[in-house]
C-alpha positions as CSV (number, residue, x, y, z in Angstrom):
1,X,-61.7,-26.1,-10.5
2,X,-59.6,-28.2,-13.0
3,X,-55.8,-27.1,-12.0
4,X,-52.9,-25.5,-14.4
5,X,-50.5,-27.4,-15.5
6,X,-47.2,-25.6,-16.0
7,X,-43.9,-26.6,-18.9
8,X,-43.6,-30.6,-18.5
9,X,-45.6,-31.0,-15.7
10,X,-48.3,-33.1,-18.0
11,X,-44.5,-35.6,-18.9
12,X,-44.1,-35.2,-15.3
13,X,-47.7,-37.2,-14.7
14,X,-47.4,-39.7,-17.4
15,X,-44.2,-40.2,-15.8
16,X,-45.6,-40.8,-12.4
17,X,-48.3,-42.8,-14.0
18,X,-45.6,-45.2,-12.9
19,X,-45.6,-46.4,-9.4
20,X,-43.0,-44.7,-7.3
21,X,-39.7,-47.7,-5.5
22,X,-42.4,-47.6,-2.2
23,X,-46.2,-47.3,-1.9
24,X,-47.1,-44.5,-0.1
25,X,-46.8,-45.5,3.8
26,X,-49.7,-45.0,5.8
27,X,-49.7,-41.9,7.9
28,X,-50.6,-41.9,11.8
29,X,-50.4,-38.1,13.6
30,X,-47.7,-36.1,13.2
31,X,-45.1,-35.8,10.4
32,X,-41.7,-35.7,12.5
33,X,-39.9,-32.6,13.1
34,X,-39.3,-30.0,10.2
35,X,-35.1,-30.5,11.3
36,X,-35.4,-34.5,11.0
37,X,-36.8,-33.7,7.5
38,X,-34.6,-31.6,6.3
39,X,-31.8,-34.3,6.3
40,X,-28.9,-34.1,3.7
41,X,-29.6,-35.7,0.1
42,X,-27.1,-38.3,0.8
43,X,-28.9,-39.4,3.8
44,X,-32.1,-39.6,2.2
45,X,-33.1,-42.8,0.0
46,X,-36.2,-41.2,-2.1
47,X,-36.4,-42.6,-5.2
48,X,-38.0,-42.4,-8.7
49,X,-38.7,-45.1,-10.9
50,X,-39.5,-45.2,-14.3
51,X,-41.1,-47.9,-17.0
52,X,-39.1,-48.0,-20.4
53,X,-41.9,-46.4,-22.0
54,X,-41.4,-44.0,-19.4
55,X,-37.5,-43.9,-20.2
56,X,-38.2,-43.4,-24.0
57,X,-41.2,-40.5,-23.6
58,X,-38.6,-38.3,-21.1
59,X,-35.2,-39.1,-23.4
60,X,-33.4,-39.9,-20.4
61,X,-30.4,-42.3,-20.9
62,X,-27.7,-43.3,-18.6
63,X,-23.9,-43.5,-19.3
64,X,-20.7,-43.2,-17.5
65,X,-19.3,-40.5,-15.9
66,X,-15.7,-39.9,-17.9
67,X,-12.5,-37.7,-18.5
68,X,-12.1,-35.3,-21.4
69,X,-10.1,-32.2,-22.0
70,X,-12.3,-29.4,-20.8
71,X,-12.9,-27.1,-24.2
72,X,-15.9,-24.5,-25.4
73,X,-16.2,-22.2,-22.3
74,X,-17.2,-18.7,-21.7
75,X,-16.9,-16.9,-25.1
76,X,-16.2,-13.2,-25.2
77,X,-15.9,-11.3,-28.1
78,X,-12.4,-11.1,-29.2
79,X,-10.2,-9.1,-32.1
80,X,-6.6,-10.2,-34.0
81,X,-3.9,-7.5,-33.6
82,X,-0.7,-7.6,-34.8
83,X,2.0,-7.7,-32.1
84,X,3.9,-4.5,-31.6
85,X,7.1,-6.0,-31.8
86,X,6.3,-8.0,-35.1
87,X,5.7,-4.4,-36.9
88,X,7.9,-1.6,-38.2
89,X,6.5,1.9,-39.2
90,X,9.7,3.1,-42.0
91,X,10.5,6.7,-42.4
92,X,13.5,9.0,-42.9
93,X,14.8,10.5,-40.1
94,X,15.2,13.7,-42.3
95,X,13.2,15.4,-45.2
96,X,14.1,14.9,-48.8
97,X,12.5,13.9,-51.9
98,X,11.9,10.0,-53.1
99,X,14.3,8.9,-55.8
100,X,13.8,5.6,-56.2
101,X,11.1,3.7,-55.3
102,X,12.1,-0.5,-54.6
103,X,9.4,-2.2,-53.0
104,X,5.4,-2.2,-53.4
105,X,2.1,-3.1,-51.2
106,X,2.2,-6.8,-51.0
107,X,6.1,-7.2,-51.1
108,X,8.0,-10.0,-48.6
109,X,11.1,-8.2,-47.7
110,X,14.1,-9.2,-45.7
111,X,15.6,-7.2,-43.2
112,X,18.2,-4.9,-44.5
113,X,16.6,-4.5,-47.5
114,X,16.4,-1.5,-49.6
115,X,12.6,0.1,-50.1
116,X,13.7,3.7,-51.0
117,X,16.2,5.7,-52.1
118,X,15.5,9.8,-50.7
119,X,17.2,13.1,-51.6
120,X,17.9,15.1,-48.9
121,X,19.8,18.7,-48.2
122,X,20.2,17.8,-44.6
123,X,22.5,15.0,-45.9
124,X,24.3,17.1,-48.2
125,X,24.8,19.6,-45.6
126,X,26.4,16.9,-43.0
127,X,28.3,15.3,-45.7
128,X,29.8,18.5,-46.8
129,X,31.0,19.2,-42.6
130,X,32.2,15.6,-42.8
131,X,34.5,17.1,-45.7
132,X,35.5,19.8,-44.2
133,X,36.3,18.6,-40.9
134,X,38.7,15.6,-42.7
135,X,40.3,18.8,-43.9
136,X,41.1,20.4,-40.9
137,X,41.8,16.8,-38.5
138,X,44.0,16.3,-41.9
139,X,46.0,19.9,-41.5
140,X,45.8,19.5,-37.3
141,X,47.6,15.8,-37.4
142,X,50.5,17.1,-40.0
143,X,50.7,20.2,-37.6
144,X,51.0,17.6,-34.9
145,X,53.4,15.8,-36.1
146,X,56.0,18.9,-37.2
147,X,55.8,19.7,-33.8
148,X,56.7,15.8,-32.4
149,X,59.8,16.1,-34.9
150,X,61.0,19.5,-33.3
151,X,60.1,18.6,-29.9
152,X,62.7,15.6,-30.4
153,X,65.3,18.0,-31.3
154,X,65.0,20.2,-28.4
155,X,63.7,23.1,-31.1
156,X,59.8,23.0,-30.4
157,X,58.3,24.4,-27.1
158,X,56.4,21.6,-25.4
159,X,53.2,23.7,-24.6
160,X,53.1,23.6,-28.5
161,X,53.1,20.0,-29.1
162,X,50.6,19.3,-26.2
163,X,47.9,22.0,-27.9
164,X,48.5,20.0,-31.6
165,X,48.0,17.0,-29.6
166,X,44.6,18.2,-28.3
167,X,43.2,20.0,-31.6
168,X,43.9,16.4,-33.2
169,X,42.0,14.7,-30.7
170,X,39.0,17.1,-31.0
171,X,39.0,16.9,-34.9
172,X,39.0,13.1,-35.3
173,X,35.6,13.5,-32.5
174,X,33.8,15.8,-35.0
175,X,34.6,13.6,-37.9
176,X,33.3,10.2,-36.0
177,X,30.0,12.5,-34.7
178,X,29.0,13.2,-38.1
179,X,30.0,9.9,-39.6
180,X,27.2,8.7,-37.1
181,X,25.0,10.9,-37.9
182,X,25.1,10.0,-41.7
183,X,25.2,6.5,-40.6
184,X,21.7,7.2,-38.4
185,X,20.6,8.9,-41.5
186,X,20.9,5.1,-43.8
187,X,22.6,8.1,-46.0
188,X,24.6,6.7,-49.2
189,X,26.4,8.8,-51.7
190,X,25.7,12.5,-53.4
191,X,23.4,13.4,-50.5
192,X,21.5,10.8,-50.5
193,X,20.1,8.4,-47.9
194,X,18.4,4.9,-48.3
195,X,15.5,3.4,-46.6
196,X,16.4,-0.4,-45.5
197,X,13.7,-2.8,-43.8
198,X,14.3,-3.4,-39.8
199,X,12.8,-6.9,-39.8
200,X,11.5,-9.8,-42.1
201,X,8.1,-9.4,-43.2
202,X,5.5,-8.2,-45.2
203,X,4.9,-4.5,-46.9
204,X,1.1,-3.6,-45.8
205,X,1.0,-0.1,-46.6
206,X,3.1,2.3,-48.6
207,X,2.8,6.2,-48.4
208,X,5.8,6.6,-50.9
209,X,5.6,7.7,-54.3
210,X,8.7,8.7,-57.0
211,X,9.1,12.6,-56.4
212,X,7.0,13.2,-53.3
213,X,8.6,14.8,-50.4
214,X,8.5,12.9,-47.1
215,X,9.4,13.9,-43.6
216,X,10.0,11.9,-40.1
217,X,6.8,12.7,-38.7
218,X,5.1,10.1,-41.5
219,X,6.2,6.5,-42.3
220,X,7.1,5.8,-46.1
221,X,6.8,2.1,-45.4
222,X,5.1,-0.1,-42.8
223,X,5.8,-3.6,-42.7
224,X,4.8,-6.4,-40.4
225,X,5.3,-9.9,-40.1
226,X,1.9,-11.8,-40.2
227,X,2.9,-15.3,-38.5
228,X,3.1,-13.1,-35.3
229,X,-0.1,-12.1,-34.3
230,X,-2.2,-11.7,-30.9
231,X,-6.0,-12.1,-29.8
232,X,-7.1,-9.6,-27.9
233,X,-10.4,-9.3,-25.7
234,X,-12.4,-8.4,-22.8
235,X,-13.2,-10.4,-20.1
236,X,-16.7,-9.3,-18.1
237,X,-16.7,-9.1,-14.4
238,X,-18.5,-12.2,-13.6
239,X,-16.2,-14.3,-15.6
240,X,-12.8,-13.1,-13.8
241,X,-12.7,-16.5,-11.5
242,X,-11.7,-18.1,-15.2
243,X,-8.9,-16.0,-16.0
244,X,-5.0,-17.0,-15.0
245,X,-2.2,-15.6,-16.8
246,X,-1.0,-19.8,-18.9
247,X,-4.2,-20.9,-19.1
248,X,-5.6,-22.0,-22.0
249,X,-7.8,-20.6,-24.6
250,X,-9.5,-21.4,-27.8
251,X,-10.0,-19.0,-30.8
252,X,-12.7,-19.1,-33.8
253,X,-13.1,-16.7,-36.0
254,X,-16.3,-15.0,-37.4
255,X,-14.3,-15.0,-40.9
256,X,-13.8,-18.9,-41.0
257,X,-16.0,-21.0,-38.6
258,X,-14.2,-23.6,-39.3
259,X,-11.1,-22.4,-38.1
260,X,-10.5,-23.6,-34.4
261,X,-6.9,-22.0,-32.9
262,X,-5.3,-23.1,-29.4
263,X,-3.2,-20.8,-27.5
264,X,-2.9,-19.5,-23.9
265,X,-3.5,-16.4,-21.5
266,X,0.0,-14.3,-21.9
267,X,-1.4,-10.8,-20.6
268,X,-4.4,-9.5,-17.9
269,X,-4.8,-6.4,-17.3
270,X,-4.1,-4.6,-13.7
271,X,-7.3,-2.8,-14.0
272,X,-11.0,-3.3,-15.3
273,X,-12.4,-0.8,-18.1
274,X,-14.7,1.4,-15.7
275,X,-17.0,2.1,-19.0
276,X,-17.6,-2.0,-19.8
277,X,-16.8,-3.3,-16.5
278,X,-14.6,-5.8,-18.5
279,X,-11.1,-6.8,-18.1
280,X,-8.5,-6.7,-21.4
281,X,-7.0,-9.8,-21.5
282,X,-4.5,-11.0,-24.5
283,X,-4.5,-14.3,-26.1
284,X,-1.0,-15.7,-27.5
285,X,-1.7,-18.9,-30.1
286,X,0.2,-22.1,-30.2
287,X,0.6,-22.1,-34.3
288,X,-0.8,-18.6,-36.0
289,X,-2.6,-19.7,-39.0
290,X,-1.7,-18.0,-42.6
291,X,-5.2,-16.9,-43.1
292,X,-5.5,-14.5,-39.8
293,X,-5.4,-10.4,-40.4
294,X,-5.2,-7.7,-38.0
295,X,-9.0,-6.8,-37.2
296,X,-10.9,-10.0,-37.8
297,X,-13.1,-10.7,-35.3
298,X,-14.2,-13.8,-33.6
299,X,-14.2,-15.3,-30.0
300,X,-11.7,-16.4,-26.9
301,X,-13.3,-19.3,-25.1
302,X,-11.8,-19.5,-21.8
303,X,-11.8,-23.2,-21.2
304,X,-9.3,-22.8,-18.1
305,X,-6.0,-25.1,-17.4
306,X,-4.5,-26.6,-20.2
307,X,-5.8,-27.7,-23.3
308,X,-4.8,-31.1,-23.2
309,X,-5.7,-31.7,-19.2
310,X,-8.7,-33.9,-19.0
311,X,-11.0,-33.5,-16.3
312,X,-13.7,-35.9,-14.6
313,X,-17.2,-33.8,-16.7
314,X,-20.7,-34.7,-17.1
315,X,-23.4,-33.1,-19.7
316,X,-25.1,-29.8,-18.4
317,X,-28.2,-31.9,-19.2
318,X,-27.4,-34.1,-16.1
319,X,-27.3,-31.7,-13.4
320,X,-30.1,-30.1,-11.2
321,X,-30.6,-28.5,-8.1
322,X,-32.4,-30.1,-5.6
323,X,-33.0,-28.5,-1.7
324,X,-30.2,-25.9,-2.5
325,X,-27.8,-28.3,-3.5
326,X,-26.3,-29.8,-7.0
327,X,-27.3,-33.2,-7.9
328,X,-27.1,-35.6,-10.7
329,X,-29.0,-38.7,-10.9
330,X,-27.6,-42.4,-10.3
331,X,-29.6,-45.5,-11.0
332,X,-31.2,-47.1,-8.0
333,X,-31.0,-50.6,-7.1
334,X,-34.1,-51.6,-9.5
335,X,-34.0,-51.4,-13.2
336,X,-35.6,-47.7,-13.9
337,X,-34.7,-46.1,-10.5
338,X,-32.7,-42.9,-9.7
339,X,-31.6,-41.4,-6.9
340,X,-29.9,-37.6,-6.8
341,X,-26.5,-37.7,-5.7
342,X,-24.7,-34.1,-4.7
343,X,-21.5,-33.5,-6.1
344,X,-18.8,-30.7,-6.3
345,X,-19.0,-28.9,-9.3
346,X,-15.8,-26.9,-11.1
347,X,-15.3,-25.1,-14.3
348,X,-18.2,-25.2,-17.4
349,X,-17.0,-25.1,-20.3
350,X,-19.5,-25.4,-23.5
351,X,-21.9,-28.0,-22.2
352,X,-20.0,-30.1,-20.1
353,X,-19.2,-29.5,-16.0
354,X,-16.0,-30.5,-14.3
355,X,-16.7,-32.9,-11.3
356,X,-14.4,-31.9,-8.4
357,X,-15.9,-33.8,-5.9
358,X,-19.3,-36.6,-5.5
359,X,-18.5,-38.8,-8.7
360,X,-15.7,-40.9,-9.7
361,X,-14.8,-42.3,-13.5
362,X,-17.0,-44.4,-14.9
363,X,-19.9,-43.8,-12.4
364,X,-23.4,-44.6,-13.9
365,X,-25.7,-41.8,-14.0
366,X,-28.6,-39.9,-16.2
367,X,-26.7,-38.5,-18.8
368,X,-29.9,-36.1,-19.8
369,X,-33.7,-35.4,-18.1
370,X,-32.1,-34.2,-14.9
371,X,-34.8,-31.6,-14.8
372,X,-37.7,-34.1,-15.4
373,X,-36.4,-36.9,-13.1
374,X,-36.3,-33.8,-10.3
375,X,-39.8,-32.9,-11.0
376,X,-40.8,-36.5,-11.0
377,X,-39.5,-37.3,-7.8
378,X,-40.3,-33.9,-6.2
379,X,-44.1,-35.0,-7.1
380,X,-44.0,-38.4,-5.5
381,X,-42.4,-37.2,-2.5
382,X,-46.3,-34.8,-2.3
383,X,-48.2,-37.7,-3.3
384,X,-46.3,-39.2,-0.3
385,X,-46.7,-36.3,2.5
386,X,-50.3,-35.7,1.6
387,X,-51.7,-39.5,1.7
388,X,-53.9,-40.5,4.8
């Protein structure tokens, strides 16, 4: 029956049209013991070897093994935020009605800086006890001090000078209380109070219009500051070996492909979202570009260590796995051979692997056709065990 041949196993016989390093050896009994067999790939010399027509038909071509910075790994769907801290929700801390309206959607402002102007009776009412208790601390300290004189002169009772001193004292506290309290209010003249910006930044939404009556429980003003902004993702479960709070990350953007941001790992969540089984991580950049918004979406690659730390790497396209362990492919010691060699693999990032251990820089290897120099070699090693 004429056999199936499965993906490139047709390349892998036009391949092997070409004689293997070593004809076949001519088999007498027994093969040796399954454990002698079974030797580690470094012990092993089994070789492929290929014809530059050969070469050409599989796309394999050999380069150097070399250092570059490690970028374009796992990608996880990511969101900008504002930061907390970089915006301010503005409202009165009493009711009242707007007077004056100073700054619009859109506006830079500079902290300090008037927005509103608001009526309020609360105001009036505390600057009307402000009045009244500069009356009384004014009538207590004149008090005070008719007793002081008599109290010299051996006329006044001392009791009497010691209770003017203490109705002073307690009338200059009620005056500085609600001096404070205007002062919390932002509150200006004739009952009135102002609403000032807390920090630098930009007016993105305004709920305040001439004659409407606000209260504390919603903002007149929000303003933020757009050149601070976060990233913020989730991380699934079988990335978390990646994550470490200073490591670096790289942003793009859904909104502007183009647009390729650097920052690091500032936050990791304690826990893991039970519904997602993914862990919130946030993203600080290095330079916030003017074009980002609260809400865009994009993606965090996590390419590990720091963005600039180049790392021995070698193209996915070079590795395979071969008798449970990771090989790439070296040239041999005749033009056309390769050999696997294992190696140590780290951190993948994009399409490149980190090489912790089994190559060093500028190491020769099959940059690409790992998969069909494995099958190759796997079918001269049958040709090989079944020849008698």
């Amino acid at each position: 029956m004429k056999p199936a041949w499965p993906g490139s196993a047709l390349l892998v016989a036009a391949l092997l049209g070409c004689s293997p390093q070593s004809a076949p050896a001519e088999h007498h009994g027994h093969e040796p013991p399954a454990s002698a067999a079974a030797s580690s790939l470094e012990a092993h010399q089994d070789e492929v070897r290929l014809t530059p027509e050969a070469l050409e038909l599989a796309q394999i071509s050999v380069g150097r093994a070399e250092r570059r910075a490690l970028t374009g790994g796992a990608a996880i769907p990511a969101e900008v935020q504002f930061e907390p801290s970089s915006t301010a929700h503005v409202g009165p801390m009493v009711s009242g009605r707007i007077t004056k309206v100073s700054a619009a959607l859109g506006d830079r402002v500079r902290r300090g800086q008037a927005l509103a102007v608001i009526a309020s009776s609360d105001v009036s009412a505390a600057r009307a006890r402000l009045g009244q208790a500069r009356a009384r601390l004014a009538a207590a300290e004149a008090t005070y001090r008719r007793q002081q004189q008599l109290s010299s002169e051996g006329i006044g009772a001392q009791r009497s000078l010691i209770d003017a001193e203490a109705q002073v004292a307690e009338l200059r506290a009620e005056v500085d209380g609600v001096r404070r309290q205007l002062s919390v209010f932002g509150a200006g003249g004739a009952g009135e109070l102002t609403l000032s910006a807390p920090i630098d930044g930009v007016v993105v939404a305004v709920h305040a219009t001439l004659g409407e009556t606000l209260s504390p429980e919603e903002p007149a003003f929000i303003i933020t500051d757009p050149t601070k902004v976060w990233v913020r993702g989730n991380v699934p479960e079988l990335e978390l070996a990646q994550l470490r709070v200073g490591s670096a990350a790289v942003i793009r953007l859904h909104a502007f492909p183009e647009l390729r941001l650097t920052g690091s790992i500032s936050y990791i969540a304690p826990a893991l979202d039970e519904r997602t089984r993914s862990l919130p991580v946030r993203v600080t950049l290095d330079a916030p570009d003017a074009r980002l918004r609260s809400g865009l979406f994009g993606s965090i690659e996590l390419t590990g260590g720091s963005s600039d730390e180049r790392v021995l790497v070698v193209p996915s396209g070079a590795v395979a796995t071969l008798e449970g362990q990771t090989v790439v492919f070296v040239p041999g010691d005749e033009p056309g051979a390769f050999r696997p060699r294992p190696l140590l693999l780290g951190r993948r990032a994009g399409g490149w692997f980190e090489v912790r251990a089994g190559l060093a820089e500028g190491d020769s290897l099959a940059l690409s056709g790992a998969f069909t120099l494995k099958s190759a070699l796997r079918s001269s090693e049958l040709s090989e065990g079944h020849a008698h």
